[in-house]
C-alpha positions, -999 to 999 in steps of 0.1 A, spaced: -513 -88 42 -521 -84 2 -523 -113 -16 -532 -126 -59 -550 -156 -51 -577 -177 -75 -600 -196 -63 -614 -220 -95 -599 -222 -132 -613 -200 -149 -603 -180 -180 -582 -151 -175 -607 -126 -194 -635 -134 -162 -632 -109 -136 -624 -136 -111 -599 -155 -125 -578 -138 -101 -585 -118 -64 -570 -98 -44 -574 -112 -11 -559 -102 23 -547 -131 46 -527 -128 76 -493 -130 78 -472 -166 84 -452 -171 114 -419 -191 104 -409 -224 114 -383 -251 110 -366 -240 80 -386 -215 71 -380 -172 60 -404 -152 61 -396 -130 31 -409 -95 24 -414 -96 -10 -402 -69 -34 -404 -82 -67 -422 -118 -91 -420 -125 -123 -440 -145 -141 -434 -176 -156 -459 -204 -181 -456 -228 -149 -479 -196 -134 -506 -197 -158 -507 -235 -162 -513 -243 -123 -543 -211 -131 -558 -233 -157 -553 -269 -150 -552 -270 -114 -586 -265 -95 -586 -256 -61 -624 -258 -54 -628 -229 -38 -601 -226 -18 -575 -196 -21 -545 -203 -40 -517 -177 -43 -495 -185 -73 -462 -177 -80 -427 -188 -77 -399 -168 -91 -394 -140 -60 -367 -115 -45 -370 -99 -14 -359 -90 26 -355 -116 51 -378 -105 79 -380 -136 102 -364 -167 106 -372 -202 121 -355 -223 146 -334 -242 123 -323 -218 99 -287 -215 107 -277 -195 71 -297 -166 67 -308 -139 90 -331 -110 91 -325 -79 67 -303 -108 43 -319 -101 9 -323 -131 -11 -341 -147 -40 -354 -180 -51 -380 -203 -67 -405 -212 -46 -423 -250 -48 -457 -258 -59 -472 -270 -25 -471 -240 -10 -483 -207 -9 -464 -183 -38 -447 -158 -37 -476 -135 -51 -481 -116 -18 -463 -90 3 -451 -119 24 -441 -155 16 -429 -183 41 -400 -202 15 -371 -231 32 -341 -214 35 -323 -248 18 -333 -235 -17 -328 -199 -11 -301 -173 -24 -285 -142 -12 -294 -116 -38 -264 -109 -57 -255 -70 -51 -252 -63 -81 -289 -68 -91 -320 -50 -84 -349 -67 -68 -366 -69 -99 -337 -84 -120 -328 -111 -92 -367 -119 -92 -365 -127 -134 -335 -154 -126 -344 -183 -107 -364 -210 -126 -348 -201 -160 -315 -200 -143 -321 -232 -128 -335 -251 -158 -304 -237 -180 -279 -247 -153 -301 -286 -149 -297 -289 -187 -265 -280 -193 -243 -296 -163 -264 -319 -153 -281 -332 -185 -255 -326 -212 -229 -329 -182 -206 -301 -193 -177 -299 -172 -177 -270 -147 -137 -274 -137 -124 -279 -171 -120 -259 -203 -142 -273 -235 -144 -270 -267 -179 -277 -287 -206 -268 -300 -243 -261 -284 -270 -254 -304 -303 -236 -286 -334 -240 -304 -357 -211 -292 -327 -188 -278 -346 -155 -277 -368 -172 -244 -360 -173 -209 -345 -207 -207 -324 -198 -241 -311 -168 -231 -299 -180 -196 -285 -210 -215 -262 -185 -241 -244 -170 -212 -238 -198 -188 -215 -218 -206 -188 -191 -209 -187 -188 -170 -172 -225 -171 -161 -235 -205 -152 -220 -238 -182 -238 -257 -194 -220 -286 -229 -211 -286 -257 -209 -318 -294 -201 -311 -315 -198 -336 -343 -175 -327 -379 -163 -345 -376 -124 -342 -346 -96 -335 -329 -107 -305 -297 -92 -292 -277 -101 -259 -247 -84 -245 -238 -116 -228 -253 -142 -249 -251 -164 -276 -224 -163 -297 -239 -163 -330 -274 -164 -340 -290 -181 -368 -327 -176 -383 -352 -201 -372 -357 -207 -409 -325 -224 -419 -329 -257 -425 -289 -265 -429 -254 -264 -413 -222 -268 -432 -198 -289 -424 -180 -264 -399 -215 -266 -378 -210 -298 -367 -233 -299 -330 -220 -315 -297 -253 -311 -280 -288 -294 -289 -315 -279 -269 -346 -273 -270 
């Protein structure tokens, strides 16, 4: 199979800072799916493992964020089975997802929601995740209760951010402010927006929990 591997940190403007390689494909085992993969997106974990993290010579793939078609299975997976199409984040001591074919534990996959495309499920996962860490596990906003507060996101127009906006109205009825460095609009997002320039709130701002 294809793979995007790199093989020493180098900077991304040297023609091998990153190869295309062909490896052969993984056979599952406990937990694992073997996932066809039909869409990545890239995140700044991605290009921090690229700089920081040496691998002497050996081929690494990269990548995390991933969507694709189950198309085997190991012994143990009880949950998932082949032609499920599912997403996920992937972890960072194993091969990414940056390759037509990715071994990934089915414990900390998803079935693709039917409503998305392979390339939209692929943009969710880590963002998705770090929002939903931050605010209900962090901040500990209740999920079976209505609230009322206010959260402030500093740098909404980013991934994290954006996820952020439109996750608490799935569970509460927190009110949302992001400030935000350019023209940023979301259909399901924050409910107001305000300049990264302001330097003050009145009195009717008053914040129950910032983010950053």
């Amino acid at each position: 199979m294809k793979a995007i591997a790199f093989t020493h940190s180098r900077p991304i403007e040297a023609e091998d800072s990153l190869l295309d390689i062909d490896i052969p494909v993984p056979e599952p085992r406990h937990h694992d799916l073997l996932v066809e993969v039909k869409a990545v997106s890239v995140n700044p974990v991605d290009t921090k493992i690229r700089r920081n993290d040496e691998p002497l010579g050996e081929r690494r793939v990269l990548g995390f964020d991933a969507a694709g078609i189950v198309r085997g299975v190991g012994p143990e997976v009880t949950n998932f089975g082949i032609g499920d199409e599912v997403y996920y984040a992937g972890v960072v001591n194993r091969p990414g997802s940056n390759a037509e074919f990715q071994l990934v534990d089915d414990r900390i996959v998803g079935r693709k929601p039917r409503t998305l495309s392979f390339a939209e499920a692929a943009a969710l996962p880590l963002t998705a995740l770090t929002a939903w860490e931050m605010l209900f596990e962090r901040f500990r906003i209740p999920r079976d209760q209505t609230v009322q507060g206010n959260l402030l996101i500093v740098g909404g127009a980013g991934g994290v951010g954006s996820a952020a906006g439109g996750a608490p109205f799935l569970t509460s009825s927190a009110r949302v402010k992001a400030t935000i460095t350019s023209n940023f609009v979301s259909a399901t997002g924050p409910t107001a927006f305000k300049s990264s320039r302001a330097r003050r709130s009145t009195s009717s701002d008053r914040l129950d929990s910032i983010s950053s």
